[in-house]
N, C-alpha and C positions, 0 to 999 in steps of 0.2 A: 526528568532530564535536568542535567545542571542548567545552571543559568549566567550569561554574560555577566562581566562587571561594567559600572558605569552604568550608563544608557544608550550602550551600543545596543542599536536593533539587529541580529541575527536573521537574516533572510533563513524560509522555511517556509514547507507547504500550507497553506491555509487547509482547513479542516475541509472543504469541498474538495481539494484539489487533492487530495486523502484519500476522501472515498471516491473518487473520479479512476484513482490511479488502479486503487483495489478490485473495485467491479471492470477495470478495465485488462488486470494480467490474475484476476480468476478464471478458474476452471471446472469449481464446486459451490456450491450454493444451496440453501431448503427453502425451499415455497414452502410457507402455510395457507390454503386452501380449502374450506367449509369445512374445519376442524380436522384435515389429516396434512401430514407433513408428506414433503415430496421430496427429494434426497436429488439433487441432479448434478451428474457431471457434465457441463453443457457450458463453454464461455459465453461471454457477456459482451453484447455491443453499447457501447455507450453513445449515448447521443442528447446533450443536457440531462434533463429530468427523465428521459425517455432512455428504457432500455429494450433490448432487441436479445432472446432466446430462442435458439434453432431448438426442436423436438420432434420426436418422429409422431405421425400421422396420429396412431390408434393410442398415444400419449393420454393417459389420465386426464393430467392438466390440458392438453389441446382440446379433449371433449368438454371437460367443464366450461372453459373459452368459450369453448361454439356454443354453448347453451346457455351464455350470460352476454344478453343481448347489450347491455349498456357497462360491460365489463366487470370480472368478476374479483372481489375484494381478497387480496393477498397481502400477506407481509415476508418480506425474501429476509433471511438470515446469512451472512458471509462472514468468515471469521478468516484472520489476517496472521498468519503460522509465519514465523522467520525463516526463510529457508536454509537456515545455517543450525546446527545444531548446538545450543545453549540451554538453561534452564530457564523456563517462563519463557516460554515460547512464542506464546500468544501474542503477538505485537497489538490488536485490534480488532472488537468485533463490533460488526456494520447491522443493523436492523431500517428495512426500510418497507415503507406501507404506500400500497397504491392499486391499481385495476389493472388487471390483466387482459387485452383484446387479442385476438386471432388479429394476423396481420397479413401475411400472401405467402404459399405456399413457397419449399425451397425449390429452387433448381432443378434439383434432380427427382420432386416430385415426390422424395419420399417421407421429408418432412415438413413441418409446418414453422413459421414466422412467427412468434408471439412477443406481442409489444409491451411493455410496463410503463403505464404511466406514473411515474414517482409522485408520491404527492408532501410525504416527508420523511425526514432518514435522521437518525441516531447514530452516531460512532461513538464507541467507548473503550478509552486504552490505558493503561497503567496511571495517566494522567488525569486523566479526567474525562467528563461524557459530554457531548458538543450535538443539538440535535440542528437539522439544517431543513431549509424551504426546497422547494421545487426550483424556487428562485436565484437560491445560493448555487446548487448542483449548477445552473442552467448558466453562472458566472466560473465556474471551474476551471481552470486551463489545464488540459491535459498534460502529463510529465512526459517527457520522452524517453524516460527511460525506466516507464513501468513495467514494462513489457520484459526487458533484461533486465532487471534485478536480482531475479533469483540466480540467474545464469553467473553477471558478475559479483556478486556476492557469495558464491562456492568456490567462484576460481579465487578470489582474492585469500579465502578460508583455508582452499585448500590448498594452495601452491605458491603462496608468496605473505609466508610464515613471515618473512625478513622484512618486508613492508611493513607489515604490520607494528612489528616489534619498533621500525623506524619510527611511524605514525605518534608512538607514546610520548616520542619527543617531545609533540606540542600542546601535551595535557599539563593540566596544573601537576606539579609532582607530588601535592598530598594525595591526587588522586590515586596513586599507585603505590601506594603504603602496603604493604603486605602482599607485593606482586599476583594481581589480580592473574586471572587468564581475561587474554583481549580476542574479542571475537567481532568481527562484524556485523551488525544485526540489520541494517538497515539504508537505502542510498535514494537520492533524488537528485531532478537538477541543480537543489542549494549546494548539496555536499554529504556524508558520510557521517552514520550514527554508529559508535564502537559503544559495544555491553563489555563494561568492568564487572568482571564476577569472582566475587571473595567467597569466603567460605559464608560468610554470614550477610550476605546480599549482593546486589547490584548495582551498577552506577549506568546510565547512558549519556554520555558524549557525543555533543554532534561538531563534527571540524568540517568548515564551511568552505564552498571554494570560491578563489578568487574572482572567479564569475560562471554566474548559472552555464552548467551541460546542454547542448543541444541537440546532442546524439551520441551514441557509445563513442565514435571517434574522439569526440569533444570530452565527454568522461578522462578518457584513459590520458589526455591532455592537463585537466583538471587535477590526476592524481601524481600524478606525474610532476604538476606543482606544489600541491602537498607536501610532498616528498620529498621535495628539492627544499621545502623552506624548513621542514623537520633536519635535514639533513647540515642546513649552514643556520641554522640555530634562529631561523627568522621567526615574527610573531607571526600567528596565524589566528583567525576568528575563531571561537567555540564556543559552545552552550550545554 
């Protein structure tokens, strides 16, 4: 990802608050389990170092649980897919190692609770590989807006082409040498990561907002400033 000039620091998710956000708007995931992998479409509750999987009852994994009295040794695999369609797709992938316990039946009885106690995790993405403690997870502030991401980042993709075109405004202009296609790859409460894609690579951009989101309302507030500063030619933060 480019990098500010100066010694402007660039607000931006810390690498917990990453995989915080990830395991928190998945909905796919692999346990590895006394040497077989488990394929699950199952979301994730996050709760610091601790994660929470619904499964049903006669569940593989939920027998093995129950017959590992002091919890049973897993490593969860999640991999970080852009939801826009780009080349290099893969924004991030998350590996993390820790014990699996049976934890209280659901609800409705017909599935089982199982708890993950994290005990370390690996993120590795186009930049680089960051691994984290039990300790760092358990300092993560959740994003508010991992959850719609995917959602505002199609609509942005898909239906306000003009936006976007706007947005280029506040990039360096040698960035845009040979009219990249600009796509949206990526959002949090700092601000907004655009993938410049040439024929012969990639650039990512992040244009920062002038203050952290704290719900979609607040987002579409955010962008909305953006916009207005691309628009009357004002400086705006980026990386």
């Amino acid at each position: 990802m480019s990098h500010p000039t100066g010694d402007t620091e660039v607000p931006e998710p810390t690498t917990a608050d990453r995989v915080h956000s990830l395991l928190s708007a998945t909905s796919s995931l692999t346990v590895r389990a006394l040497g077989e992998r488990h394929d699950l479409d199952a979301p994730v509750s996050v709760h610091g170092s601790r994660l929470r999987l619904c499964l049903p009852l006669d569940a593989p994994l939920t027998t093995a649980a129950a017959g590992a009295t002091d919890g049973l040794a897993v490593v969860l695999d999640v991999t970080d897919v852009s939801p826009v369609a780009v080349r290099h797709r893969v924004r991030a992938r998350l590996t993390l190692a820790g014990r699996l316990h049976l934890a209280h039946l659901a609800d409705d009885g017909l599935g089982v609770h199982l708890r993950v106690d994290v005990a370390h995790a690996v993120l590795s993405t186009p930049y680089g590989t960051s691994a984290l403690t039990a300790e760092d997870l358990v300092r993560a502030v959740p994003d508010p807006l991992a959850r719609h991401e995917a959602a505002l980042l199609t609509h942005l993709a898909d239906d306000h082409a003009d936006a976007l075109d706007l947005l280029t405004r506040l990039l360096d202009p040698a960035l845009l040498t040979g009219n990249p296609d600009v796509r949206p790859l990526a959002l949090d409460r700092h601000g907004l990561v655009l993938r410049l894609d040439h024929p012969h690579g990639h650039r990512d951009v992040r244009l920062v907002f002038p203050e952290p989101a704290c719900d979609t309302e607040d987002f579409g507030h955010r962008m909305h400033a953006l916009l207005s500063a691309a628009e009357h030619g004002l400086p705006a933060h980026r990386h």
